[in-house]
N, C-alpha and C positions, 0 to 999 in steps of 0.2 A: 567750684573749680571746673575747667572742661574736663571731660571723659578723655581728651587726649593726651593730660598729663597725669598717667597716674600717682607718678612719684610724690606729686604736689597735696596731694590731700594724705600723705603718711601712713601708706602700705608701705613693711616692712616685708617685700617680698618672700625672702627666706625665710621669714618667719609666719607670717600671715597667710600665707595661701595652704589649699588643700594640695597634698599631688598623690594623684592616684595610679594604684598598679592598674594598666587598664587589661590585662590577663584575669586577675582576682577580684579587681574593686577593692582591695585594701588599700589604707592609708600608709604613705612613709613621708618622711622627715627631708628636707633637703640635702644634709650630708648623705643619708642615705641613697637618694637618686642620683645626685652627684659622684658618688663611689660605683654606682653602677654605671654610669657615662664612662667613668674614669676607665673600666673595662672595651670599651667601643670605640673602633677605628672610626666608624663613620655614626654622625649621628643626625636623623631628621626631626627639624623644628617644624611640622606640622601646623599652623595657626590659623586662626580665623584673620582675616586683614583687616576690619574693624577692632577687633577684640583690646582694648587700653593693656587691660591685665597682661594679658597674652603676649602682648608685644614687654611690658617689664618683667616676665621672665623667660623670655629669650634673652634679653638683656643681661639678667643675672645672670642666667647658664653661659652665656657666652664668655663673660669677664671673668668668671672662676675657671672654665675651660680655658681659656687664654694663662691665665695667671696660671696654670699647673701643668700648663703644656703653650707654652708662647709660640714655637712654631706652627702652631695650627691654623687653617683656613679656613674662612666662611663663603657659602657660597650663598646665591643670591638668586631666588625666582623672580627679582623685580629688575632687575639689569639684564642685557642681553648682552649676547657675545662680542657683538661687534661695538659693544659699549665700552670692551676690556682697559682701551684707551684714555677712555674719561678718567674711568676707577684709576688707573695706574698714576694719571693727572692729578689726581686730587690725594690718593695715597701718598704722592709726591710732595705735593703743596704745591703745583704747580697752578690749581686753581681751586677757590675758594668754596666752603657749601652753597653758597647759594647756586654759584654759578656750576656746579656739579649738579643738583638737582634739576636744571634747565637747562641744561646740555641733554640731558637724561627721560627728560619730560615726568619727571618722579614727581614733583611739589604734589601732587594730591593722592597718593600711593594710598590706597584703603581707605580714605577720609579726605575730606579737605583740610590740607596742613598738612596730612598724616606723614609724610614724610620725614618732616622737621621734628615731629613729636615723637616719631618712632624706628622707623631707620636708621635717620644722621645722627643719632645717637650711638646706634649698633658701631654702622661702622669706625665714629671718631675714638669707642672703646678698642675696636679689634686695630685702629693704625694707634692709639696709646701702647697698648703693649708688642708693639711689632709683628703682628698678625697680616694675612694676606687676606684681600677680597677679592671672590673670583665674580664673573656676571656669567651665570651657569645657563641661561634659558636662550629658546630660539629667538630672533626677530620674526617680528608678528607675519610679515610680508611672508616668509618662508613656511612658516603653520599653515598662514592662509591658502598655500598653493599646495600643503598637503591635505589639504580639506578638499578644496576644488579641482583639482589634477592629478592628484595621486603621490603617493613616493616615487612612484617612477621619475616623474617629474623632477622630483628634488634632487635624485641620481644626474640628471642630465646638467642640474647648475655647473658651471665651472667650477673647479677644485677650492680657488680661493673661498667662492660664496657657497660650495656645499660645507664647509669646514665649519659655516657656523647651524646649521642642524643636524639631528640626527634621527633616526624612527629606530620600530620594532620591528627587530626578525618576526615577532609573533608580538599579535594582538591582546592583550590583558584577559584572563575570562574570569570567571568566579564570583565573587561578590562585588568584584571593584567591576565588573562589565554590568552584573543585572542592577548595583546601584546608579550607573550614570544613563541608564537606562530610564530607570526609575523617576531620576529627576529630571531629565530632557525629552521622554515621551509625554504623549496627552491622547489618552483615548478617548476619541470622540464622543461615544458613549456613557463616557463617565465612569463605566465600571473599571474593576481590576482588569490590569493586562499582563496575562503568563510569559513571563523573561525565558526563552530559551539562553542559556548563559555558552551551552557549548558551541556554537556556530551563532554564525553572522547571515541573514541574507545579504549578497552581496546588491540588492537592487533597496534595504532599510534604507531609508531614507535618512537614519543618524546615524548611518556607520560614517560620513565624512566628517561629522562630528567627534567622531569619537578617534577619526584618524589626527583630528589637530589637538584632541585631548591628549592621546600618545606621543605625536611630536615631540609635545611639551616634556611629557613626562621622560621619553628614552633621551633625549637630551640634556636635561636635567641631571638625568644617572652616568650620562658619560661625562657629564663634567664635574660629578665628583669624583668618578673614577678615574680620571685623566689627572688629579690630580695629586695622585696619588697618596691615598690615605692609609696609616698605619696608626696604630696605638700610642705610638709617643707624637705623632705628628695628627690630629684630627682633625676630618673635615666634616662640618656642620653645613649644615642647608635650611636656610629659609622659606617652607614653600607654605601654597595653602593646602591644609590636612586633605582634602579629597585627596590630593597625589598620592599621598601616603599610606591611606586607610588600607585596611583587611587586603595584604602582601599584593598586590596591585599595582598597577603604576610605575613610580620609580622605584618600590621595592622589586 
């Protein structure tokens, strides 16, 4: 079977998968992670965008969250704001998956296919139980000119078009800044190179990199804050785990 349907080869996700405390490394049950969700206003799905597994339990978590709390929202790192439109479209039935997906330009979202195999899944579960989808992240064009022109830049959009980005009062630092370091440096030399994590040269050459990294990420956290999340009402977010790792990003 392809790797993009896991359901098809008979994983019983709630049953068959490992789920680990990633504080201890101890193992728990999925009633038991799911009782601890059951606790949490907001919760982030983290994922690898390849991942098959990964993506069928989001899935699960999402449908047992929906079923115990139907008014809750998902939000979405692969749809952007100005996509809200679509989503409301097709949450509507006003237009069909396929044609949501290519309105969207999603058909190859993580994979080719990946979309159809992992997604339009999600969201035809969260519009089954009467759930909302939000399209939490910026358009690319708006990242892009906070990489190459700054936030100031994005300040000057008109109100309409700054409405769909947002940045950081402050810059991420800590592990979540020496890790994107980590992985977007190359030292010519080959050897190690020392992360200062508390400051930035403002002349680094991937601090504009890292300014379209935060775009993403403060934007992201305002839209689920925007959207307003409480305890009986939860909003879940789709992103990829860098966002989310060691309290960084959109934490």
């Amino acid at each position: 079977k392809s790797p993009l349907h896991v359901l098809e080869i008979g994983i019983d996700i709630r049953r068959d998968i490992a789920v680990i405390d990633p504080v201890d490394g101890s193992e728990m049950g999925w009633e038991q992670m799911m009782a601890r969700l059951s606790g949490a206003d907001i919760v982030l799905l983290g994922e690898l965008h390849d991942h098959a597994v990964g993506h069928a339990a989001q899935l699960a978590i999402i449908e047992d969250t929906l079923d115990q709390f139907p008014n809750s929202v998902v939000a979405f790192e692969m749809l952007e704001r100005d996509e809200q439109q679509r989503v409301d479209d097709y949450m509507d039935g006003l237009i069909d998956a396929k044609t949501f997906a290519s309105l969207t330009l999603s058909t190859n979202w993580g994979a080719v296919g990946g979309w159809a195999a992992w997604y339009q899944p999600i969201i035809d579960a969260i519009k089954e139980r009467g759930g909302a989808v939000i399209a939490a992240n910026a358009p690319r064009r708006y990242v892009k000119l906070a990489r190459t022109d700054g936030f100031d830049r994005i300040d000057s959009l008109p109100k309409e078009r700054r409405s769909l980005v947002d940045y950081p009062t402050e810059l991420s630092g800590g592990r979540y800044r020496e890790r994107f370091w980590e992985l977007a440096a190359h030292d010519e030399e080959g050897g190690e190179k020392e992360i200062d994590v508390t400051t930035i040269d403002p002349d680094d050459p991937l601090l504009p990199m890292f300014r379209s990294q935060q775009t993403w990420d403060a934007t992201m956290a305002q839209s689920v804050v925007a959207a307003n999340p409480s305890n009986t009402r939860k909003v879940l977010l789709l992103v990829g785990q860098f966002h989310v790792e060691y309290d960084g990003g959109i934490v």
